[in-house]
N, C-alpha and C positions, 0 to 999 in steps of 0.2 A: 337866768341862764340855766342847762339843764343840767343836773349837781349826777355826777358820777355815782355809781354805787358801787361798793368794794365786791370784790369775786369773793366767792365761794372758795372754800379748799378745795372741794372735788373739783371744781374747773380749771385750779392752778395744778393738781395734781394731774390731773388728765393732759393737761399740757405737759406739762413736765417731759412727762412718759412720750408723747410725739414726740419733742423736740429730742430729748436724748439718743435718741435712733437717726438723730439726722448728725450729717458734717457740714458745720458752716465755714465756706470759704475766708482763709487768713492772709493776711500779709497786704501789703501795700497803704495805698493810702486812703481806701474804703474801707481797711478794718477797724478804726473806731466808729464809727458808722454804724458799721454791722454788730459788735458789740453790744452798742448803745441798743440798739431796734433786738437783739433778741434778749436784754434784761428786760426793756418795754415790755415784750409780748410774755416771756414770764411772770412780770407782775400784773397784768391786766389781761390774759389767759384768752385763748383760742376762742374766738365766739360761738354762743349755743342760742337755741331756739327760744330760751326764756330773755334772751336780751333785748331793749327798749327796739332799737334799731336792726334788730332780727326776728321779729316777732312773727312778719309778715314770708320770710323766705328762710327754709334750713339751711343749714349752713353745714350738715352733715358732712356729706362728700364731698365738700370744697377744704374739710379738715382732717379726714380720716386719713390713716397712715395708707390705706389700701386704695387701689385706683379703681373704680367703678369698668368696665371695658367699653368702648364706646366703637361702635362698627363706623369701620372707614367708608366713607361717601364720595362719590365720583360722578357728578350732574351731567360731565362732557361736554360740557362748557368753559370757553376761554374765562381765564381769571377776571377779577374784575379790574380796571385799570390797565387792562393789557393794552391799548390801545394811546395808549399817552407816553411822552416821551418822560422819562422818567428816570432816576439810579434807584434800581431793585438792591435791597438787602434780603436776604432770604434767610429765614430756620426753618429747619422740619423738626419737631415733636423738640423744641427747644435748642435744641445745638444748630451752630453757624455752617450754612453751605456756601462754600465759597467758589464753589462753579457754576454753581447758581447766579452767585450774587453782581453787582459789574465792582468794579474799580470805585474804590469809595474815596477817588480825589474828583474833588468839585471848587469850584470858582467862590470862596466868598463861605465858605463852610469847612471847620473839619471834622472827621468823622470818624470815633475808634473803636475797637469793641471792649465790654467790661473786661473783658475776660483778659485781655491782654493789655491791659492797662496797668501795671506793677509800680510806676515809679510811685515816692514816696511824697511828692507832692504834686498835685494838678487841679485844671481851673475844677472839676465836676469836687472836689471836695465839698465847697463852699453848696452842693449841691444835692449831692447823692445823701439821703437819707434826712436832710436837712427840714425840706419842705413835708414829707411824710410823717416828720414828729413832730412839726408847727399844725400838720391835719390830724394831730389825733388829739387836740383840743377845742370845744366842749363833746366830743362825739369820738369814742375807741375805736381804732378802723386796726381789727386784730391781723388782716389778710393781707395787710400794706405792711406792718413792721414783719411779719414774719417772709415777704419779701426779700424788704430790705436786709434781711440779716441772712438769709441763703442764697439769692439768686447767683448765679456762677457767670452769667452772662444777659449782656444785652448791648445796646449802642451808645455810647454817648457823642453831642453832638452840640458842637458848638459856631455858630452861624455870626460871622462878623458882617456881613453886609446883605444885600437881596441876593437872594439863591435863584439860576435863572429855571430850576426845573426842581420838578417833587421829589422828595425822597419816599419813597416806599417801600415799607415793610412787609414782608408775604410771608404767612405762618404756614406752612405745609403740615398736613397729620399724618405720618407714615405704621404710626404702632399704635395697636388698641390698646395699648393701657400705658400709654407714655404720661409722663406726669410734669410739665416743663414749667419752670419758674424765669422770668425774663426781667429784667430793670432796665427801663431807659432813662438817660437823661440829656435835657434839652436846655441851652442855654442861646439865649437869642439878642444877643449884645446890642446897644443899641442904636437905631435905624436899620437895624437888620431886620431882614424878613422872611419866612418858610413858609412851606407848605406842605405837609408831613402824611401823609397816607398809608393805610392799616388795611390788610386785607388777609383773610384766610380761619379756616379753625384750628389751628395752631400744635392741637394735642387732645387726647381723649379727657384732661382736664388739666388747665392751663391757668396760671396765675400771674398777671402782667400787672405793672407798677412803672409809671410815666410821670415823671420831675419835670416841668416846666416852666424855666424863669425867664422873665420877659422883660428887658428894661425897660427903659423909655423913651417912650416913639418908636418904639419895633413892632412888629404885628407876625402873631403864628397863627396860622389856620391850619385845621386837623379836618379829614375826612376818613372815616373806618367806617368798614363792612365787616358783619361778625355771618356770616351764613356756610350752608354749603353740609355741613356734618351735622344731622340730625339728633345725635344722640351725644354730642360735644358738653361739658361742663366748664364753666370760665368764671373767674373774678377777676376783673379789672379796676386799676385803680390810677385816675389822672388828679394830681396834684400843682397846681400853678400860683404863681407869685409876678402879679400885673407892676408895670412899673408908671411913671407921669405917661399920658397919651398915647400908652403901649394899647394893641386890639388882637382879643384872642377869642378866637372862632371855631368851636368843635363839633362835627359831626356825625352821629354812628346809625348804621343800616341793620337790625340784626332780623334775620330769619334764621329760623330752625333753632336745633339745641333743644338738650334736657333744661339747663339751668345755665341761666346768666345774671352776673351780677357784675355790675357795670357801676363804679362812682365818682364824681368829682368834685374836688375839696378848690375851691379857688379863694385868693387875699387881694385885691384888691387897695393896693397902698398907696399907690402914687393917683394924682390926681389926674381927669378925664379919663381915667381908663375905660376901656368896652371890652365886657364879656360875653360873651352868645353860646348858648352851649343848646342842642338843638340832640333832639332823638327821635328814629322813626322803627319799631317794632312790629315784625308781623308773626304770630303762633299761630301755630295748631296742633292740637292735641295734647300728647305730653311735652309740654312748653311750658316753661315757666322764666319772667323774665321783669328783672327788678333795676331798674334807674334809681341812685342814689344821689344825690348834689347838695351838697352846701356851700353857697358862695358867703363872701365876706367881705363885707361896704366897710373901708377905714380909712376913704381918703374922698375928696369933695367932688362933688360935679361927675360923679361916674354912671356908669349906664349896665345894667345887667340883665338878661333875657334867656328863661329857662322857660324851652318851648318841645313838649313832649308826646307825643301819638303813637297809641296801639292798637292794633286790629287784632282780635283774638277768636279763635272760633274751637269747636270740638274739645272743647273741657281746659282750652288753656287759660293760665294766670299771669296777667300784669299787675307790678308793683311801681307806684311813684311815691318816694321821698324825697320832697324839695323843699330849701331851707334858704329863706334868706335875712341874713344879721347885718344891722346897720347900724355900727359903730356909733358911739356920741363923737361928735364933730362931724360927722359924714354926710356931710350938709348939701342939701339939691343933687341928692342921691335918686336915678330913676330905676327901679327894678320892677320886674315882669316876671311873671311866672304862670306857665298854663299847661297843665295835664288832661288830653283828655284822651279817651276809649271808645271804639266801635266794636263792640258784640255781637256777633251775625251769627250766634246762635243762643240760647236759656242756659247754656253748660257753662262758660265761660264766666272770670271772673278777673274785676278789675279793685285796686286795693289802693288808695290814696291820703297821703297824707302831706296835705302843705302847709308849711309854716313863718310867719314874720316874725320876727323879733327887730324891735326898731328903739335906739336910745336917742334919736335925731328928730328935730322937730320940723324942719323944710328937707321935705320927703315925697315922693309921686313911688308909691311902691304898689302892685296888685298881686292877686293870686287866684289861681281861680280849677276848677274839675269837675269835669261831666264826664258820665258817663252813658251810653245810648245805645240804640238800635241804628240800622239803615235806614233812612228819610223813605216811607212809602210812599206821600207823594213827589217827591223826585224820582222812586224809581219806578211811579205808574206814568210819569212824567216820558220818561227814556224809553218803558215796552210800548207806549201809546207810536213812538215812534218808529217800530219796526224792530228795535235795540233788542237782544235776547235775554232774559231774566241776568246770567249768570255773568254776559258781559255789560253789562247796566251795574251790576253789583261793582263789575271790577272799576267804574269811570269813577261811581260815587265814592270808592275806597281809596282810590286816587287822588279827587279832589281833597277829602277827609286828610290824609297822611301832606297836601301839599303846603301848608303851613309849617312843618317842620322841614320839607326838603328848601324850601325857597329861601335857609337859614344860609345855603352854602353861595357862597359870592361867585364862584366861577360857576359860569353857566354850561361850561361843557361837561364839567362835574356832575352840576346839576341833573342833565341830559343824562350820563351814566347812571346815576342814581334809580333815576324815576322806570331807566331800562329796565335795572336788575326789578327792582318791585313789577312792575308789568309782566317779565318775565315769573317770578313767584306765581300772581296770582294766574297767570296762562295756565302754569301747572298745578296747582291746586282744583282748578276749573276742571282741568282736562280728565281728572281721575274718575 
């Protein structure tokens, strides 16, 4: 297992000094919680660039007391999702719009915001901050506890049976240097079922942290899109706790952005559970853009699939860190794992690291990372046809990223998906 190494004083000092300039929200029934998660983050200190698991992406400006400015972006295009029936919850640059949002009563769910959630006992206890410090062992995830200890707001939501329509969350960015911290948390009781949708850049650098417990025989499926603000900063952190024959299905779109750092920590305990966690990335230029996942096999006969694609061009950088641990007893455990990269130019650069740890001996586990150029003969294949260089590039890039879209089980979703990316590379083409 990988053995922690004790901080430095200048990195507990350096924190120190952040966190004392901050006010962490008190009172109710998420402040031991919050407590808890900012002694965490003081004793195991703000991450730096010399960390095992930051080696590959700075973590500068996603800690700096100061906001980076990030200019607002306007494509003039309808949102993504806008065409589905759906309950919109809406922030702009972190706080709740509520003329935005619809009426957050639904059949078979309820839905409150952190913020207004005071009484001194409720179900998200057993929840909120819970699963974020069961993920910050073997691996210090410093941007999740320093969530959990300030976020002022986010959703919590709890789903006792099938939800007949998506819930949607829409980030709006109204200020260049807004700095927005969000916590959700999701409890999906069981035979209950969601489908949870993320859409928007949120803030000129945004830190979100998503709790998701899933019992048994309940299924949540996740679809996000992170695009739109080219000069955006994010760290996102999805943390999950599978229950017997629970299935949980995530999937994220991101173009554009400075820096994204996007991770997910899943446990797997109850037995037949299915995880799918599914990412499709397209950069250019100043782009830099890091997938982090460690799932966790601890119960029998479960099935896990980490399937990740980036297209990178003009000097940007993709990161893959994927981890999967298979518990002793975690017997006829199948897990998958596949990173790979398409480079369409010499500048670009892809950075991967996959890894197994396995204590189980009836096991089917893989893992696998390529990285590459476009197929010249498929794409002498397509000009031979009439097909013109730049849209021959866009079919192959297509097909390339379409192993990661075909993770999402609704096909109309699906269809949105594959739009927004066509749309990207139309306009990347077009320039």
């Amino acid at each position: 297992m990988l053995k922690k190494k004790a901080p430095d004083q200048r990195k507990l000092d350096a924190t120190a000094t952040r966190l004392d300039g901050l006010q962490r929200p008190t009172g109710g029934w998420a402040e031991p919680a919050r407590k808890d998660a900012e002694a965490r983050l003081r004793a195991m200190g703000l991450p730096q660039g010399r960390d095992e698991y930051w080696k590959y992406t700075r973590p500068d400006t996603l800690t700096s007391a100061e906001v980076t400015p990030a200019a607002i972006f306007d494509a003039g295009e309808p949102q993504v999702f806008h065409a589905f029936d759906r309950l919109k919850i809406v922030f702009t640059d972190g706080a709740f719009d509520a003329e935005a949002s619809d009426d957050l009563s639904l059949e078979n769910v309820e839905i409150e915001r952190l913020r207004e959630s005071s009484a001194d006992i409720h179900w998200a206890r057993d929840v909120y901050g819970v699963l974020e410090a069961r993920g910050q062992s073997p691996v210090e995830r410093p941007l999740a506890a320093f969530n959990t200890a300030f976020a002022e707001d986010g959703v919590l939501i709890r789903v006792t049976g099938k939800v007949s329509k998506p819930i949607c969350l829409i980030y709006n960015h109204a200020s260049e240097t807004s700095d927005a911290i969000l916590h959700h948390v999701v409890k999906v009781e069981e035979g209950g079922e969601l489908t949870l949708l993320e859409n928007g850049p949120a803030a000129a650098r945004f830190n979100k942290c998503m709790e998701i417990d899933v019992a048994d025989r309940a299924t949540f499926r996740h679809i996000r899109t992170q695009g739109r603000d080219h000069e955006r900063r994010a760290a996102t952190h999805i943390f999950g706790r599978l229950g017997e024959e629970s299935v949980f299905k995530s999937f994220t779109l991101t173009a554009n952005g400075v820096m994204t750092r996007n991770e997910v920590v899943l446990e797997l305990t109850g037995d037949d559970a299915v995880a799918h966690i599914a990412g499709a990335c397209m950069g250019d230029g100043d782009f830099h853009h890091d997938d982090t996942v460690f799932i966790t096999h601890d119960a029998v006969n479960c099935e896990s699939r980490q399937v990740f694609k980036k297209v990178l061009r003009n000097g940007a950088v993709g990161v893959f860190q994927g981890k999967i641990l298979v518990e002793k007893g975690a017997q006829k455990t199948d897990g998958y794992q596949i990173s790979q990269s398409l480079l369409l130019d010499d500048n670009s650069t892809f950075q991967a690291k996959p890894e197994l740890e396995i204590y189980a001996d009836d096991v089917a586990c893989s893992h696998g990372s390529t990285s590459g150029a476009i197929d010249e003969e498929a794409l002498f294949y397509l000009r031979s046809r009439g097909i013109p260089e730049g849209e021959a590039t866009d079919y192959l890039t297509l097909a390339f990223l379409a192993e990661a879209v075909q993770e999402i089980d609704d096909e109309a979703l699906q269809d949105e998906i594959v739009e927004r990316i066509s749309a990207w590379l139309f306009r990347r083409r077009a320039r």
